[in-house]
Backbone as CSV, one residue per row, in Angstrom:
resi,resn,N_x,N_y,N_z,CA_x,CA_y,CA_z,C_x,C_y,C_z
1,UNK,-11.396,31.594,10.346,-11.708,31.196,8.989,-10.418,30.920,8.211
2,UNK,-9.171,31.428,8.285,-7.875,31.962,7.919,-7.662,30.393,7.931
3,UNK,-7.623,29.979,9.446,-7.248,28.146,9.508,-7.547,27.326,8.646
4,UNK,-9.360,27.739,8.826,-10.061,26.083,8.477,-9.212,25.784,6.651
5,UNK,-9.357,27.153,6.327,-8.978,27.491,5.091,-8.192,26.748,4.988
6,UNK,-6.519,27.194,5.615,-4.967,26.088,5.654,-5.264,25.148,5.877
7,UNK,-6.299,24.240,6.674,-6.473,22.868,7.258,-7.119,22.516,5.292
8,UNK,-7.713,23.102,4.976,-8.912,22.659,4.239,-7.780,22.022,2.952
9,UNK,-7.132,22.981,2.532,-6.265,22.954,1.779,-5.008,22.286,1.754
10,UNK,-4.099,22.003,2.830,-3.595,20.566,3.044,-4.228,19.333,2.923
11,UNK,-4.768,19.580,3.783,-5.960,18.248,3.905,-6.312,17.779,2.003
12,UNK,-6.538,18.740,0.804,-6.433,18.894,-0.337,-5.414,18.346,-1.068
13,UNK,-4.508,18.862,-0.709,-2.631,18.688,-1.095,-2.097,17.042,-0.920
14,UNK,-2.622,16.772,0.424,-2.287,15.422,0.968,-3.125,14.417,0.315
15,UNK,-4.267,14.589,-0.220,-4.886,13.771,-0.802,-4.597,13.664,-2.202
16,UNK,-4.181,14.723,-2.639,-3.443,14.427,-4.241,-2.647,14.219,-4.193
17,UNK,-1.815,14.292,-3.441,-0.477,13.542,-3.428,0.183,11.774,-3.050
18,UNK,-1.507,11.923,-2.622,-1.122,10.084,-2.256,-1.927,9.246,-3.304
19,UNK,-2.949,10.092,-4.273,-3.565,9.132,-5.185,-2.403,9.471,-6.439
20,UNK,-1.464,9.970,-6.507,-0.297,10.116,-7.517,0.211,9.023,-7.597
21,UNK,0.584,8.353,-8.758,1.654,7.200,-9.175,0.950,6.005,-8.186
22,UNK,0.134,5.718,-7.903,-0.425,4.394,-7.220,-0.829,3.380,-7.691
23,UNK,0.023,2.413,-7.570,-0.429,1.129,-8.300,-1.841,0.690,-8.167
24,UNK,-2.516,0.085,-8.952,-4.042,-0.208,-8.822,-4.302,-0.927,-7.354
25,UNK,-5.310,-1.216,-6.543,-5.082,-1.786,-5.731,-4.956,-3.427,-5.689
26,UNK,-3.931,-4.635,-5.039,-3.802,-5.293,-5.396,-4.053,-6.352,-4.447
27,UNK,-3.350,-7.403,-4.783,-3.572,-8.843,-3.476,-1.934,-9.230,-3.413
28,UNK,-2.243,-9.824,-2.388,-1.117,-10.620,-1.499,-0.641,-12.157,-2.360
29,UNK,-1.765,-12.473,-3.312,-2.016,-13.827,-3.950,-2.010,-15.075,-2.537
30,UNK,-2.268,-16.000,-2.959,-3.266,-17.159,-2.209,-4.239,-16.944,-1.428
31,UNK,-4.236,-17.559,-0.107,-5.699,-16.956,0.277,-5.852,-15.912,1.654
32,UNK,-6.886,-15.423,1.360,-6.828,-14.017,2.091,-7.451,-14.039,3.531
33,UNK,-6.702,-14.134,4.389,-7.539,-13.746,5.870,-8.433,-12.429,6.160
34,UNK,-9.084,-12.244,7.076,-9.749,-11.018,7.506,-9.038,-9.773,7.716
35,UNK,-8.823,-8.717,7.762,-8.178,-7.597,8.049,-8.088,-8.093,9.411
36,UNK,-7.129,-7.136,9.980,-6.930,-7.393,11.796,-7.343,-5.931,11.757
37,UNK,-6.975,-5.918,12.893,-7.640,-4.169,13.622,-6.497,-3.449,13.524
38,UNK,-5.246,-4.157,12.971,-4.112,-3.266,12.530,-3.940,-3.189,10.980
39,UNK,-5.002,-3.287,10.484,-4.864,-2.641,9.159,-6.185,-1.834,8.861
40,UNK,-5.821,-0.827,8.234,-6.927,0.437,7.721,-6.975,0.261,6.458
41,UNK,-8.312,0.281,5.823,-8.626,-0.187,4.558,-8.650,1.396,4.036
42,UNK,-8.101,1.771,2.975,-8.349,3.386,2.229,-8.840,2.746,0.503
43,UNK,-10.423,3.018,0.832,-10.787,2.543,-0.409,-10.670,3.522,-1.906
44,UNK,-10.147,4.709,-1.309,-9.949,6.060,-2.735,-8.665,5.182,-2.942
45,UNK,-7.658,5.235,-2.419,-6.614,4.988,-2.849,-6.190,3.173,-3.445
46,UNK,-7.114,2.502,-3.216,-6.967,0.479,-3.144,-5.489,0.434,-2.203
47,UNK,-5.494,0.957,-1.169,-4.513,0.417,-0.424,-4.635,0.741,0.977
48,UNK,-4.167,-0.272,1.965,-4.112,-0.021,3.535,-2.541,0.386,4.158
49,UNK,-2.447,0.851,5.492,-1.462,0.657,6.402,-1.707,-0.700,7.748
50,UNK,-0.577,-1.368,7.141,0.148,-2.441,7.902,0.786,-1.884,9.084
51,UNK,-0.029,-1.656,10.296,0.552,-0.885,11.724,1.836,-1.844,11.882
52,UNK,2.736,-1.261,12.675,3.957,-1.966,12.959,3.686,-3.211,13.982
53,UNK,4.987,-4.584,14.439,4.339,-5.639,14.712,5.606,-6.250,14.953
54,UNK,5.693,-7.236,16.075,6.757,-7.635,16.198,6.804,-9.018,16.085
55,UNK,7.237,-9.907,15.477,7.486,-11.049,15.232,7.879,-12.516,16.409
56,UNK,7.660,-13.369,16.175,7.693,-14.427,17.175,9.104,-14.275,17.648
57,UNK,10.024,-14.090,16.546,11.653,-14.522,16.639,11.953,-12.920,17.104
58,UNK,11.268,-11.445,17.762,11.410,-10.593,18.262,12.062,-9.379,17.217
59,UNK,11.742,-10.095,16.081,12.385,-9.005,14.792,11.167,-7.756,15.206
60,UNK,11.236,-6.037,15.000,10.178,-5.635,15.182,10.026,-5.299,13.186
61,UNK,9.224,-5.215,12.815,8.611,-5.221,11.648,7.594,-3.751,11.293
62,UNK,8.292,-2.775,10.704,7.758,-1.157,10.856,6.548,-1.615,10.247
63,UNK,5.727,-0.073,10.179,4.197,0.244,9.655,4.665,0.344,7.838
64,UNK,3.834,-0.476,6.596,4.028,-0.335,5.578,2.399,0.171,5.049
65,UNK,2.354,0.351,3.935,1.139,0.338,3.378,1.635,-1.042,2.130
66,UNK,0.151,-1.509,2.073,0.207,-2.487,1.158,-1.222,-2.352,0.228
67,UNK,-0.865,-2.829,-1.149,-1.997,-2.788,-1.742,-3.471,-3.917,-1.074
68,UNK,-4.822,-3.078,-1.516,-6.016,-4.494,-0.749,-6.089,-5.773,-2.087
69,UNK,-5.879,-6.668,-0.776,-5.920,-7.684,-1.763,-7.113,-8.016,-2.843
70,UNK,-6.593,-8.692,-3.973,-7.658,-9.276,-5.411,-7.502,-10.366,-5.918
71,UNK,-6.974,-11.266,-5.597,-6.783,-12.372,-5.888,-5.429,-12.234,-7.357
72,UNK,-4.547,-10.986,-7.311,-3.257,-10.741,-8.300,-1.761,-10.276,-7.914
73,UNK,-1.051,-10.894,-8.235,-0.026,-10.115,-7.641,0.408,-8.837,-8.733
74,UNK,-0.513,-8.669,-10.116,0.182,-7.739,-11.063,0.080,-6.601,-10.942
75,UNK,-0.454,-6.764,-9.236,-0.670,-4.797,-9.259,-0.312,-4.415,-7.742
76,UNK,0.587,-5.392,-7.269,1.210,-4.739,-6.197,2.400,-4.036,-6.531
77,UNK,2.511,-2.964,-5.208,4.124,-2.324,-5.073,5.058,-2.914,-5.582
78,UNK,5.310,-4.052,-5.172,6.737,-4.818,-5.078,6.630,-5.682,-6.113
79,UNK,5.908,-5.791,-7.307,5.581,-6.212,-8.864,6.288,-5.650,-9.397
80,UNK,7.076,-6.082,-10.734,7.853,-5.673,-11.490,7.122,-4.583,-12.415
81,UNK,7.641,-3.387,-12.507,6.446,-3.109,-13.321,6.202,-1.459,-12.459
82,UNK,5.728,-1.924,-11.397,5.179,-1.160,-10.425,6.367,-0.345,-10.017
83,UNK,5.742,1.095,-9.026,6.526,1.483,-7.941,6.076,2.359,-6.941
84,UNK,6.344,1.980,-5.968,5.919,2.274,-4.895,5.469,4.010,-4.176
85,UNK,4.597,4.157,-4.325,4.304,5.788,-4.361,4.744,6.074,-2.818
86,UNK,5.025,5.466,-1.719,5.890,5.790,-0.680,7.160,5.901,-0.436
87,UNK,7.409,4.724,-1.270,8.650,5.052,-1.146,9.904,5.141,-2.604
88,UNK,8.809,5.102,-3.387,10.034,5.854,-4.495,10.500,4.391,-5.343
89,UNK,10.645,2.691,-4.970,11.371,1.954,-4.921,10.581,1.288,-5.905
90,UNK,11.003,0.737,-6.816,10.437,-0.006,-8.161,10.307,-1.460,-7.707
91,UNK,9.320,-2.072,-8.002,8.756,-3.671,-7.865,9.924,-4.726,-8.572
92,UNK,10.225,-5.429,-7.788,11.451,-6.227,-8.337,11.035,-7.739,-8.064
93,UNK,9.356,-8.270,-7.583,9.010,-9.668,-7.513,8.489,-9.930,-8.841
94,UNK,8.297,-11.311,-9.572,7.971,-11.793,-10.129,5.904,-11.540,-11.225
95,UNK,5.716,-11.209,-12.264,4.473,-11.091,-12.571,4.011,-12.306,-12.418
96,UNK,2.461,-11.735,-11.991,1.689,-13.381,-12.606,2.368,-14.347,-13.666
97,UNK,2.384,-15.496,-14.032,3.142,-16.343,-14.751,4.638,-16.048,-15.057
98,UNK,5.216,-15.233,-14.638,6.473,-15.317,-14.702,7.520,-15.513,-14.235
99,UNK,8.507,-16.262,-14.453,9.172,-17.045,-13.476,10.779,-16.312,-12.615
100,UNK,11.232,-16.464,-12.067,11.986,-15.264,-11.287,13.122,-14.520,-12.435
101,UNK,13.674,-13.453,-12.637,14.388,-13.211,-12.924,15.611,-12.275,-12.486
């Protein structure tokens, strides 16, 4: 009982800790393909993990989480504005209508 308890209660911990500071869930902007079988949709949180993947030109490309797409870019990670509840790192792309700065 002592366990389920510790399991129960991480399992608790870990879930408040990942709906903390999370940008709303967002889109990729233009148009949206199907999930692949390497992405996991987490609908508490509006965001998936991007399994890792290696590229044509043999770059390998790690596992990210990304917001689910909505047809906006004003509520992804990497939005100005935003910051990234994994990794700490503030959104430095462009808002909807705004032009680079």
């Amino acid at each position: 009982m002592r366990l389920f308890k510790s399991l129960a209660f991480a399992a608790a911990i870990s879930l408040a800790a990942v709906g903390v500071g999370h940008a709303k869930g967002g889109g990729h902007g233009g148009s949206h393909a199907a999930k692949s079988a390497s992405e996991k949709s987490t609908a508490t949180t509006g965001d998936h993990v991007v399994h890792s993947y290696v590229k044509k030109d043999g770059t390998v490309v790690q596992s990210y989480h990304a917001t689910n797409p909505n047809g906006t870019r004003n509520d992804n990670y990497s939005t100005r504005g935003n910051v990234n509840p994994y990794t700490g790192e503030p959104g430095s792309k462009p808002r909807d209508g705004e032009g680079p700065k």
